[in-house]
C-alpha positions as CSV (number, residue, x, y, z in Angstrom):
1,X,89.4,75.5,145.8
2,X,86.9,73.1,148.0
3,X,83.5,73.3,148.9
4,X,83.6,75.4,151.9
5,X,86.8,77.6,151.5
6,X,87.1,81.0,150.9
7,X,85.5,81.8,146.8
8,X,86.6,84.6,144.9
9,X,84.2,85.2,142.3
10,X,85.3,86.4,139.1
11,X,83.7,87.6,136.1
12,X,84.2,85.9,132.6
13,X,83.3,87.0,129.1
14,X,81.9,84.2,126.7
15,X,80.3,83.2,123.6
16,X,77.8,80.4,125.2
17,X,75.7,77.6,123.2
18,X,72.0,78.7,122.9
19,X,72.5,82.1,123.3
20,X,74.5,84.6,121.5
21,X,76.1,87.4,123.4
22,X,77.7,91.0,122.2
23,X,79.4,91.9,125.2
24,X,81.2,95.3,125.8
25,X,84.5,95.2,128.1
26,X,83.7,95.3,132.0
27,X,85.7,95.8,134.5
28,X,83.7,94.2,137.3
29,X,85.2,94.5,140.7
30,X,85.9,91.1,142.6
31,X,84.5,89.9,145.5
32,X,85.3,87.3,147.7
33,X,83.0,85.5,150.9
34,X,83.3,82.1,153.1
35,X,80.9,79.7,151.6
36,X,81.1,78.7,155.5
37,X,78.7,81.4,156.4
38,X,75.6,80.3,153.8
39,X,74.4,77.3,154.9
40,X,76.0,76.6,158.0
41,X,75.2,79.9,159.6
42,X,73.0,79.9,162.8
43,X,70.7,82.0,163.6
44,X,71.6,84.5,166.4
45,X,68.6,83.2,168.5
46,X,68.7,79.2,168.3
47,X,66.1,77.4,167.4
48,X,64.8,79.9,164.5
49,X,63.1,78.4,161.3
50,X,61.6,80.0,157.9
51,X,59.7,77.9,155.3
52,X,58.3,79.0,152.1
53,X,56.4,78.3,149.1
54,X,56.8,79.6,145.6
55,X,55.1,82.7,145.5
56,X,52.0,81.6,142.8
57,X,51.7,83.3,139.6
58,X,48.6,85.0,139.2
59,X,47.6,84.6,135.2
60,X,45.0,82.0,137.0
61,X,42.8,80.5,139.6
62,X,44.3,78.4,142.4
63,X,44.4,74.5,142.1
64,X,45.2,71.3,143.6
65,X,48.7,71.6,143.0
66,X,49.0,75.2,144.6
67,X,46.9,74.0,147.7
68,X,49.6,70.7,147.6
69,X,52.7,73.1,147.5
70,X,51.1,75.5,151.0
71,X,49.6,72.2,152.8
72,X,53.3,70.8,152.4
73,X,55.3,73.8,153.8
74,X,52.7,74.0,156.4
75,X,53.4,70.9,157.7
76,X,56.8,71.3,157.8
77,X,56.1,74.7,159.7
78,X,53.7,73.2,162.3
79,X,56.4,70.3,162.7
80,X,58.8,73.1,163.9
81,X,56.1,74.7,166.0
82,X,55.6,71.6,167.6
83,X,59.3,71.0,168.7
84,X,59.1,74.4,170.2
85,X,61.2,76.4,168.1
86,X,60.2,80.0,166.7
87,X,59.1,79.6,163.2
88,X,58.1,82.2,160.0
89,X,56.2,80.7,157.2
90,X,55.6,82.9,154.0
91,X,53.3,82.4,150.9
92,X,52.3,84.7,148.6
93,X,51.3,86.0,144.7
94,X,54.0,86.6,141.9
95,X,52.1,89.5,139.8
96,X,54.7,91.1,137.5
97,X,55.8,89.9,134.0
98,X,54.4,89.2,130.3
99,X,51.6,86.8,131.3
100,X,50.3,88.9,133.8
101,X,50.5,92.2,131.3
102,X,48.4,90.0,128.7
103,X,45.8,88.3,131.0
104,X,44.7,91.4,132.4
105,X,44.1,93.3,128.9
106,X,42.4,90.0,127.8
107,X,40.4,90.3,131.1
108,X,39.6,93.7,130.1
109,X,40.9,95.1,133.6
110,X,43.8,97.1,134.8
111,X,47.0,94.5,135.7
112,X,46.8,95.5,139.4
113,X,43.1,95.4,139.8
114,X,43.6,92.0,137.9
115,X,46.6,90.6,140.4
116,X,44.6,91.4,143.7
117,X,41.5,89.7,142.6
118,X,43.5,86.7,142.2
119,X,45.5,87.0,144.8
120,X,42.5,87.2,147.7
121,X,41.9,84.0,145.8
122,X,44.5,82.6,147.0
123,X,44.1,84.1,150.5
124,X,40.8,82.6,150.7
125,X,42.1,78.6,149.5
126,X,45.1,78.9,152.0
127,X,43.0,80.4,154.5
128,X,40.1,77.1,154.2
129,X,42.9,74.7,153.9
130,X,44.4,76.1,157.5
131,X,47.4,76.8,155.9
132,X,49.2,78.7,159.3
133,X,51.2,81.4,157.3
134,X,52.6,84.0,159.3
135,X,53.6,86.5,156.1
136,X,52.1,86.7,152.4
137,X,53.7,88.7,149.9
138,X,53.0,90.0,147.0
139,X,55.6,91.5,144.4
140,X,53.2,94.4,143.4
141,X,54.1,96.0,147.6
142,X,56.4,99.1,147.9
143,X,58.2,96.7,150.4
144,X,59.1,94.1,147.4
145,X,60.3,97.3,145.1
146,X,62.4,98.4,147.4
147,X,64.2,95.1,148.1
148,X,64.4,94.2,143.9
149,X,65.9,97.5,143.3
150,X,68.1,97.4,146.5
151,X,69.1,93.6,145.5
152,X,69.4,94.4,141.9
153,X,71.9,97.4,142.7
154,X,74.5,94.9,144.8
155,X,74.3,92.4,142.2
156,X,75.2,95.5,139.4
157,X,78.2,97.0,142.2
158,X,79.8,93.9,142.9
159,X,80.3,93.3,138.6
160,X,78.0,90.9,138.3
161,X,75.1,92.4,136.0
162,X,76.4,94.2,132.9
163,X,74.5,95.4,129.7
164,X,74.9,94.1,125.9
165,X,72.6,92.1,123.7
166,X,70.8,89.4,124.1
167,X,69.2,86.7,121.3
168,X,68.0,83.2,121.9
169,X,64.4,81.2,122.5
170,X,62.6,82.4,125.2
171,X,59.1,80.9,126.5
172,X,57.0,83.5,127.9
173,X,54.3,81.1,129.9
174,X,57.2,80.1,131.6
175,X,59.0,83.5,131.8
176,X,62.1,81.5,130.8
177,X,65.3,81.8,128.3
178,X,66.4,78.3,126.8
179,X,69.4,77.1,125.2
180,X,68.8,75.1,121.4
181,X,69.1,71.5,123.8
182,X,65.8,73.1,125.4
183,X,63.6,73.5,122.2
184,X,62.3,71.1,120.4
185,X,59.9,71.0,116.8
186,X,56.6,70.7,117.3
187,X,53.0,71.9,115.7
188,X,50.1,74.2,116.8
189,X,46.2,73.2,116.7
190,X,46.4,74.4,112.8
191,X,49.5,72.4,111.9
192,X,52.1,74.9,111.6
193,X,55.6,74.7,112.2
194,X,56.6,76.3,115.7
195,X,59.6,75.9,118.3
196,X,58.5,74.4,122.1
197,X,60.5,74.0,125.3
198,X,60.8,70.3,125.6
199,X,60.2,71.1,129.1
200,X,56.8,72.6,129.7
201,X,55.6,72.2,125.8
202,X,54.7,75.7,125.9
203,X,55.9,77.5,122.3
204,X,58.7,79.3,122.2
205,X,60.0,82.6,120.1
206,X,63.5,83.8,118.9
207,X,64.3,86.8,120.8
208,X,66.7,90.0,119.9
209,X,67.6,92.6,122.6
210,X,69.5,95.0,124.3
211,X,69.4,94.2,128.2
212,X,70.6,93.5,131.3
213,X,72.9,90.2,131.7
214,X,73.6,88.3,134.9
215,X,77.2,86.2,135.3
216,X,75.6,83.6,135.8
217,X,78.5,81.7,134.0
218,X,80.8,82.6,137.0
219,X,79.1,80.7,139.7
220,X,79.1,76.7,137.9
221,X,81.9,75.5,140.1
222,X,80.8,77.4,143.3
223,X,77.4,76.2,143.1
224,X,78.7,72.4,142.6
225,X,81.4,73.3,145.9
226,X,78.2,74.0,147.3
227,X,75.9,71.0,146.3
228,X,78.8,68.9,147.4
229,X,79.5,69.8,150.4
230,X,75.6,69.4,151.3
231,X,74.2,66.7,149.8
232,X,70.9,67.2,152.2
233,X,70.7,70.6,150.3
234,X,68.2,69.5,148.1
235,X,65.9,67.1,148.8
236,X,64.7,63.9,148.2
237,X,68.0,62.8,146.6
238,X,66.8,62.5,142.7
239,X,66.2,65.8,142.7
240,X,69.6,67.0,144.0
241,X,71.6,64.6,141.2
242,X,69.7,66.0,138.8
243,X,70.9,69.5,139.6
244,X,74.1,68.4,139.9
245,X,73.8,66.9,136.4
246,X,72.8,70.2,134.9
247,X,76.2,71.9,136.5
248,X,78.4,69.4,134.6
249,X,77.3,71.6,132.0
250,X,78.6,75.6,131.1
251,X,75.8,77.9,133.0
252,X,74.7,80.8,129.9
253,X,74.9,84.0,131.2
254,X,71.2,84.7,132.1
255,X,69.1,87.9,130.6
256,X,67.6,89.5,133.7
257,X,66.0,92.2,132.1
258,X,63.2,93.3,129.4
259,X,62.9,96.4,126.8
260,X,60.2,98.6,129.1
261,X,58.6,98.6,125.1
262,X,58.2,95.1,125.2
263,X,57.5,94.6,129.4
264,X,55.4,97.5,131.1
265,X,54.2,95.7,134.0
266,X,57.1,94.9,136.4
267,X,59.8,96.9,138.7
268,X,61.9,99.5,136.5
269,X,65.4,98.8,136.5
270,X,67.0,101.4,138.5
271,X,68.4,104.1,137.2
272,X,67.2,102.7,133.1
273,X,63.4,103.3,132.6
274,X,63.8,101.9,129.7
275,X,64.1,98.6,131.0
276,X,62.0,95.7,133.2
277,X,64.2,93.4,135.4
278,X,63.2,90.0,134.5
279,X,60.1,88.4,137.0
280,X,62.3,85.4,138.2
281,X,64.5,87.7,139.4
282,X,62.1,90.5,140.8
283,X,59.7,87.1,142.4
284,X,62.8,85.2,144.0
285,X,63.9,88.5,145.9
286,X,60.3,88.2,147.7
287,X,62.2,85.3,150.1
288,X,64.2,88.4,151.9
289,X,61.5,90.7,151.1
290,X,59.7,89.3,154.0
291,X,62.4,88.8,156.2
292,X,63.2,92.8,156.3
293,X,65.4,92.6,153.4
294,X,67.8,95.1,153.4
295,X,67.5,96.5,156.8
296,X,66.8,93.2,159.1
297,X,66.8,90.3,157.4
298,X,69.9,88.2,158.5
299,X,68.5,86.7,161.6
300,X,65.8,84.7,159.9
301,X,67.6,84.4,156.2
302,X,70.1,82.1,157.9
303,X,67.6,79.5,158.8
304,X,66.0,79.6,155.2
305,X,63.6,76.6,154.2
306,X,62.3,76.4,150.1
307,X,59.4,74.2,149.3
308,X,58.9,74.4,145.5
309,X,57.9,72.3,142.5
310,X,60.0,70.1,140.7
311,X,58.8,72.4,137.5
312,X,60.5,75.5,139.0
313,X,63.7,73.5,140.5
314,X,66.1,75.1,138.0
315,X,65.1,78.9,139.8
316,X,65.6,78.0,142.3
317,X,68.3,75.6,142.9
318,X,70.5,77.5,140.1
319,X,69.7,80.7,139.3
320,X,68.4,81.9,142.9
321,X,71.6,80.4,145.0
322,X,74.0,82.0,141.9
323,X,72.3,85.6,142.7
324,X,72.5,84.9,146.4
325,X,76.0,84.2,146.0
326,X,76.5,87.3,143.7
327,X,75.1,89.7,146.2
328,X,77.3,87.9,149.8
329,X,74.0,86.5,151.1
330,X,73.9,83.0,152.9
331,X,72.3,80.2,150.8
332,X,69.4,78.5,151.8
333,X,69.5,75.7,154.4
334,X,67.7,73.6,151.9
335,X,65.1,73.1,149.1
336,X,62.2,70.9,149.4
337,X,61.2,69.7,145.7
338,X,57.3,67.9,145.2
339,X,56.4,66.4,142.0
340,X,53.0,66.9,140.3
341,X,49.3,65.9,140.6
342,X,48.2,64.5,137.1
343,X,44.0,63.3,136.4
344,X,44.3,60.2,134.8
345,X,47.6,60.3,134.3
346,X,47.4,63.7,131.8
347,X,49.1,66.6,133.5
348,X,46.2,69.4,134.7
349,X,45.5,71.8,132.2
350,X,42.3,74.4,131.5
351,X,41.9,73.5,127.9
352,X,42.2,69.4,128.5
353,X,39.2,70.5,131.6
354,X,41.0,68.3,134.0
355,X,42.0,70.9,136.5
356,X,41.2,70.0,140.6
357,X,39.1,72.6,142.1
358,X,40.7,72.8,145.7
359,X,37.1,74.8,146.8
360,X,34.8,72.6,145.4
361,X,36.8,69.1,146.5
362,X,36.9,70.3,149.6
363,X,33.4,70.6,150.6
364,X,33.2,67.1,149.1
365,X,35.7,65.5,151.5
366,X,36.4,68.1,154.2
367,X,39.7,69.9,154.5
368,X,41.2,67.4,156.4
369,X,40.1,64.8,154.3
370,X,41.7,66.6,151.4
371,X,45.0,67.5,153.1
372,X,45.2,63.8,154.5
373,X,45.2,62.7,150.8
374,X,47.9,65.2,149.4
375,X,50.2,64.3,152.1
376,X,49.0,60.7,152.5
377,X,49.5,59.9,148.6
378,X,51.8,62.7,147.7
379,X,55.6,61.2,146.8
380,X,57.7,63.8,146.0
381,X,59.7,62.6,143.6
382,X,57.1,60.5,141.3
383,X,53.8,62.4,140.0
384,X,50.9,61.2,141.7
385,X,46.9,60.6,139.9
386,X,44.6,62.3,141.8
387,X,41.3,60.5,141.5
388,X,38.1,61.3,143.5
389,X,37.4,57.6,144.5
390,X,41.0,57.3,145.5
391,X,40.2,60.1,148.2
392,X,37.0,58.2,149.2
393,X,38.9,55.1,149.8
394,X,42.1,56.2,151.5
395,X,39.7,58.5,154.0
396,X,37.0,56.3,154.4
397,X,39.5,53.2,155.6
398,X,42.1,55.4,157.2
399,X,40.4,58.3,158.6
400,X,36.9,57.3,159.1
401,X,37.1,53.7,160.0
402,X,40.9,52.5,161.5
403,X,40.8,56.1,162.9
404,X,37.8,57.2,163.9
405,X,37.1,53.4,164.6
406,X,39.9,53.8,167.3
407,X,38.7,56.8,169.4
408,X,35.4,55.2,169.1
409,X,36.3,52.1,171.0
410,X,38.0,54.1,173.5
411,X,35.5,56.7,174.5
412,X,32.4,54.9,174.0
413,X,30.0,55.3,176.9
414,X,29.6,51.2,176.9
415,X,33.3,50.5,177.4
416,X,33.9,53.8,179.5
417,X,31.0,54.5,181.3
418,X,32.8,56.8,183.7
419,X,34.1,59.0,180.7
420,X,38.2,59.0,182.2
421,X,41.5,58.5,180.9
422,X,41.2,55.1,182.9
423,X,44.3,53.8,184.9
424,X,46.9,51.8,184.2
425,X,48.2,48.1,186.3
426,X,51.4,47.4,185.6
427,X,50.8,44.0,187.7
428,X,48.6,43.2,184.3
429,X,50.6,44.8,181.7
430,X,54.6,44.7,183.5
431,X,57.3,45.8,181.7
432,X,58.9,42.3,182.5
433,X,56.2,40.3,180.0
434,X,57.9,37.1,181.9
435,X,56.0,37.8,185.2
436,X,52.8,35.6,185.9
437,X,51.0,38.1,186.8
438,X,51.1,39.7,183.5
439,X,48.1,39.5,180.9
440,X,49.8,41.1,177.7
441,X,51.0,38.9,174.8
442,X,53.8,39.3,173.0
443,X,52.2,40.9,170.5
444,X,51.4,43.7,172.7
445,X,54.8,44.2,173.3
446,X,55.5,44.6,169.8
447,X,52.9,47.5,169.8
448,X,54.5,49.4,172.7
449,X,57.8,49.1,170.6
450,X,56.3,50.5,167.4
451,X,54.4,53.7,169.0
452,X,57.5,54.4,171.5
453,X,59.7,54.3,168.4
454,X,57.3,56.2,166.3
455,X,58.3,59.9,167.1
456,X,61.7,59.5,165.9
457,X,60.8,57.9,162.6
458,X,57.9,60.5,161.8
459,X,60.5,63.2,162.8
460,X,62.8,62.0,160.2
461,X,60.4,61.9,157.3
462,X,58.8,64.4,157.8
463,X,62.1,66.0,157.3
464,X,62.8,64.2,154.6
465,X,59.6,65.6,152.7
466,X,58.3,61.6,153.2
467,X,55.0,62.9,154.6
468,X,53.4,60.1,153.0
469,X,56.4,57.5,154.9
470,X,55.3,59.3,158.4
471,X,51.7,58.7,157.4
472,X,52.0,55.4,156.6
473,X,53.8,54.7,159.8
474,X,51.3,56.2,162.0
475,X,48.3,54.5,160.0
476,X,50.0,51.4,160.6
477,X,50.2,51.9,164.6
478,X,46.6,52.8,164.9
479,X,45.9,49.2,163.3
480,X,48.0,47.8,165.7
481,X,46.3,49.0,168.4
482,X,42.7,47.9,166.9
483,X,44.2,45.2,166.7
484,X,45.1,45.2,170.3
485,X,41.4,46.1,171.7
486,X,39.9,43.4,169.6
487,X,42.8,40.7,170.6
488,X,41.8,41.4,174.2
489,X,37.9,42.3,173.6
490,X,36.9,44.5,177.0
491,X,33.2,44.3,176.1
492,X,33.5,40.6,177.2
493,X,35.3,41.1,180.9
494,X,33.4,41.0,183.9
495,X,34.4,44.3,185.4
496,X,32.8,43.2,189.0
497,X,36.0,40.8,189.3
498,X,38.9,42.9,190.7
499,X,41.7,41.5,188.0
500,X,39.6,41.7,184.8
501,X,38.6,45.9,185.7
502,X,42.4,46.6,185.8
503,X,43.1,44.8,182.9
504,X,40.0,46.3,180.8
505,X,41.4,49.4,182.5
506,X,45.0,49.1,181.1
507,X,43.4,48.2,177.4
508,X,41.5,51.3,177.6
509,X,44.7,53.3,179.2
510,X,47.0,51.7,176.4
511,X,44.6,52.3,173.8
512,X,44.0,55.9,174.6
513,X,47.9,56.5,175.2
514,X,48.4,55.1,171.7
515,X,45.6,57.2,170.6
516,X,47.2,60.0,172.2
517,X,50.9,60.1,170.4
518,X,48.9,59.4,167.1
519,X,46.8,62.6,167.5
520,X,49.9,64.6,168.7
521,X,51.9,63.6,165.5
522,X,49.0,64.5,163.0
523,X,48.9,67.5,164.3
524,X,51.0,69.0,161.2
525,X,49.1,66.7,158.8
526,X,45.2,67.1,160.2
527,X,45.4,69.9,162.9
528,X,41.3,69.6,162.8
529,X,41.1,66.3,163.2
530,X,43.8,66.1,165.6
531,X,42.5,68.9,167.9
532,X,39.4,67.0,167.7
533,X,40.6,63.5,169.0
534,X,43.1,65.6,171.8
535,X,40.2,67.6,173.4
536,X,38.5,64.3,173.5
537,X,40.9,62.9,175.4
538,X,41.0,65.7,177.2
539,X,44.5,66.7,176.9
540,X,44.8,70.3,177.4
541,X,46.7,72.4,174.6
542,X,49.9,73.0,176.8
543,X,49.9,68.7,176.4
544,X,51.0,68.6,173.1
545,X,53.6,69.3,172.1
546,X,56.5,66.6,170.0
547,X,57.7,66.4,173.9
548,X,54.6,65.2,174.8
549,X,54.3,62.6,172.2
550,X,57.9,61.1,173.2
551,X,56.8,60.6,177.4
552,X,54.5,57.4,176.1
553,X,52.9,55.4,178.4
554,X,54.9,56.8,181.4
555,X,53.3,54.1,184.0
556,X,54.7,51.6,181.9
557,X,58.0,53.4,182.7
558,X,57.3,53.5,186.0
559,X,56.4,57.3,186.3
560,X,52.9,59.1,186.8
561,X,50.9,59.6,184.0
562,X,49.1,63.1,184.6
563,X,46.0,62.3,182.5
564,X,44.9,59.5,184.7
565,X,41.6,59.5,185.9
566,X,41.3,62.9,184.3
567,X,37.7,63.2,183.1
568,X,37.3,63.3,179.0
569,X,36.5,66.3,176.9
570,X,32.5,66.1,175.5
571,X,31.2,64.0,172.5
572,X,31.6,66.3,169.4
573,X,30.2,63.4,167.9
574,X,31.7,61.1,164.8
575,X,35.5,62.3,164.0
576,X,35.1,61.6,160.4
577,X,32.1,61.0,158.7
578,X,32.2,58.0,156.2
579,X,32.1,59.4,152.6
580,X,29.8,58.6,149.7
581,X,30.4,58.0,146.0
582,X,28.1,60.8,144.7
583,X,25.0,58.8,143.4
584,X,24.7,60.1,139.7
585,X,28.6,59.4,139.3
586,X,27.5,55.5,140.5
587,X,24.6,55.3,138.4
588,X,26.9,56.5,135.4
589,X,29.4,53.8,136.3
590,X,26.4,51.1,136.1
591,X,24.7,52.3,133.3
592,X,28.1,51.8,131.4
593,X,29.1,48.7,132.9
594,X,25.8,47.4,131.7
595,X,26.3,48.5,128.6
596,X,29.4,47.1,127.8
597,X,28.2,43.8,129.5
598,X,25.5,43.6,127.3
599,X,27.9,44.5,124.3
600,X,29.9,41.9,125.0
601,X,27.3,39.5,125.4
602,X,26.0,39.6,121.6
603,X,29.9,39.7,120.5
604,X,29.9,36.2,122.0
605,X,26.6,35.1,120.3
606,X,27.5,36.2,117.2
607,X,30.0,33.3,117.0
């Protein structure tokens, strides 16, 4: 039985390491599908694209590493926008479960009242960061009921959830049942004994209980056939070996259900009030929730996009394809996995106090300027520092100075005094650089190489989750073609001579056509910033499109350009203002360099 055949899934009965099972005797009914229709299935209307994020747990505030998650599925959403095809992105809040039922009665409020404060929270962060979501969720909606309970009753008809007891560690901040390999000895603050998930480090308690069980032992080898015979399923590449790695191993059958007793705030489990199904279950449903789930959702579940935390990668990239499976629903197209945002190099965390304030870092280095970072410095599959000078340096040389610097040079009243998208000569930059007549140097042809080929390789990583690969790329054009204007220096021309105005014409025409593919490709990264340097240019928004950014320099080409001598869009002003170091954080820095100078300095005389 290969990757793609035909798979009849089966039901099994086992005693499995870490957990310990009293199963009654099922007779669950078989059923069989073509892995062929998961991930290969089109969409009935081509072209079609859905991207997610995690829906975010409510129990607190949003931070840096939320806003990280959104800004990267956004990009991947405007990326397909771009290329013209018809897009869904969905976010959303996660509100049911244990953590939620005890953060509300700590809060002193009701659990809903509790989840929708949060959750505008969120609303209000995405909204400021221009995150373009087209649907938000939240599992607390009569829509996302009926879907769990509709999903849940498949999974129990096909043979694939049965009831019988469960007992093993389970973590509640994680929401999560782990096997003995899982739990490791640790101590609390007042040096007692306890159990943690070598995972997360959160603590972890013995659990007993009658419940609700999914087969999740069944699906091992189709979920490898799977992995297999999609090795772009999962992306970047560490991420999908290491999921692999965890398959080599026997799959528990998972406990998807809670003692109502125990659980009050979550979806009932149909037809047993006595019981809660389990919040990974109820939260990963909210994917087809939004899609129409159970009525309308196979057009757009076919073209299904994950992005999701490297922290949650076992939900999703075992659990969540195994219940797809179970229920005959396509698997996704693929799962994007990010890695984490640490503060000097400790993971974020309310009691260490090093948590980001998206808000508050925002007003400090403008959206863009903090979305530019994330994606700029963001590898996927390494945890990045997050440092507030780092942010002032990368926008400051990138944004604000190579950048800004360009769109400066040329728009500038002093080098374009008749404000156009000047014309090009080809007799002074010919796309033969052999003829006499030419004035372009080989290193300008270089240049024209680079930003033609750029497209293609931004495309790539970008799909790739290599934001920070694409953004390199394009930072590294834009210095080319400083590099460019300053080689050739227009200022000094004499524009009353016939050659040298074409030529300081074609500098400023190259310069702005570069400046124009670099501002089109951003567009997923910075859409402010990018908007800003386009209606500059005066490139109307029907121009830009990824079509647009691969017809570069056409009169080099030999066709018309249709933004010659078209007159520029006004002076908003400076695209990026330079940041500053805030002054009492400098004077800090001095005061204890001084210090330790000075320290130092009687060490030495003592000897």
């Amino acid at each position: 039985m290969s990757g793609l055949g035909a798979v009849c899934l089966g039901v099994s009965e086992r005693l499995l390491r870490g957990a310990r099972f009293n199963l009654p005797r099922v007779s669950a009914a078989l059923t069989c599908r073509s892995l062929s229709e998961g991930p290969a299935q089109r969409s009935s209307e081509p072209g079609g694209y859905y991207v997610t994020t995690p829906i975010f747990y409510v129990n607190a505030a949003p931070h840096l590493g939320h806003v990280h998650s959104a800004v990267l599925a956004d990009c991947l959403h405007r990326l397909r926008a771009l290329q013209g095809l018809r897009c869904r992105f969905s976010t959303g809040t996660d509100e049911h479960g244990l953590k939620i039922q005890q953060a509300a009665a700590a809060a002193g409020k009701d659990p809903l009242s509790f989840c929708t404060e949060v959750s505008d929270r969120f609303k209000e962060v995405f909204g400021s960061f221009s995150i373009s979501y087209t649907d938000y969720v939240r599992t607390t909606e009569e829509r996302h009921r009926r879907a769990v309970e509709h999903f849940w009753s498949v999974l129990l008809n096909n043979g694939f959830i049965y009831k019988g007891s469960y007992e093993g560690w389970y973590s509640t901040p994680d929401e999560s049942f782990l096997t003995p390999t899982q739990v490791t000895d640790s101590t609390d603050s007042l040096g007692r004994e306890i159990k943690v998930s070598t995972e997360s480090g959160h603590k972890v308690e013995w659990m007993k209980e009658d419940n609700y069980l999914f087969r999740l032992s069944d699906f091992r080898t189709q979920l490898q056939d799977w992995l297999k015979s999609n090795p772009k399923a999962i992306q970047p590449e560490k991420f999908y070996h290491i999921v692999l790695q965890w398959l080599e191993n026997d799959l528990p059958d998972l406990s998807v259900s809670r003692q109502r007793s125990r659980l009050q705030w979550g979806i009932p489990v149909p037809g047993d009030p006595e019981q809660t199904i389990y919040v990974w279950l109820d939260a990963l449903v909210n994917y087809l929730t939004v899609v129409g789930y159970p009525e309308e959702h196979s057009d757009w579940w076919s073209v299904a996009h994950h992005v999701v935390g490297k922290d949650i990668l076992k939900f999703h990239a075992v659990y969540w394809p195994a219940f797809l499976l179970a229920a005959g629903l396509p698997l996704p197209r693929s799962i994007y996995v990010h890695s984490h945002w640490t503060v000097q190099g400790k993971k974020m965390s309310k009691s260490v106090g090093n948590v980001v304030d998206p808000f508050e870092r925002s007003k400090k280095f403008t959206v863009d300027g903090l979305r530019y970072f994330l994606l700029r410095q963001g590898v996927p599959d390494t945890d990045c520092d997050y440092g507030d000078d780092k942010v002032l340096k990368l926008c400051n040389s990138e944004l604000a100075d190579s950048l800004g610097g360009l769109l400066n040079r040329c728009t500038a009243p002093s080098l374009n005094p008749e404000q156009t998208y000047p014309q090009f000569c080809n007799a002074s930059f010919p796309k033969d650089s052999n003829k006499p007549t030419g004035r372009a140097v080989s290193e300008d042809y270089r240049m024209i190489k680079a930003v033609s080929e750029l497209p293609s390789l931004v495309k790539e990583n970008f799909e790739n989750l290599h934001v920070y690969k694409a953004l390199e790329a394009i930072s590294g054009c834009v210095r080319l073609t400083n590099g460019f204007i300053q080689r050739h220096a227009p200022w000094k021309l004499n524009c009353g001579e016939t050659e040298d105005r074409l030529w300081h014409q074609t500098i400023l025409h190259v310069s702005m056509e570069c400046l124009r593919i670099y501002s089109i490709l951003l567009q997923p990264a910075v859409p402010e910033l990018a908007d800003k340097i386009l209606s500059r240019l005066g490139v109307r928004s029907d121009e830009r499109s990824w079509d647009h950014a691969c017809n570069f320099l056409p009169k080099y080409e030999g066709r018309d350009c249709p933004y010659e001598r078209r007159p520029l869009g006004p002076d908003t002003g400076v695209l990026f203002n330079r940041l500053e170091r805030n002054e009492k954080q400098v004077e800090t820095r001095k005061l204890g360099k001084l210090k330790k100078d000075k320290t130092s300095l009687k060490t030495q005389n003592m000897f």
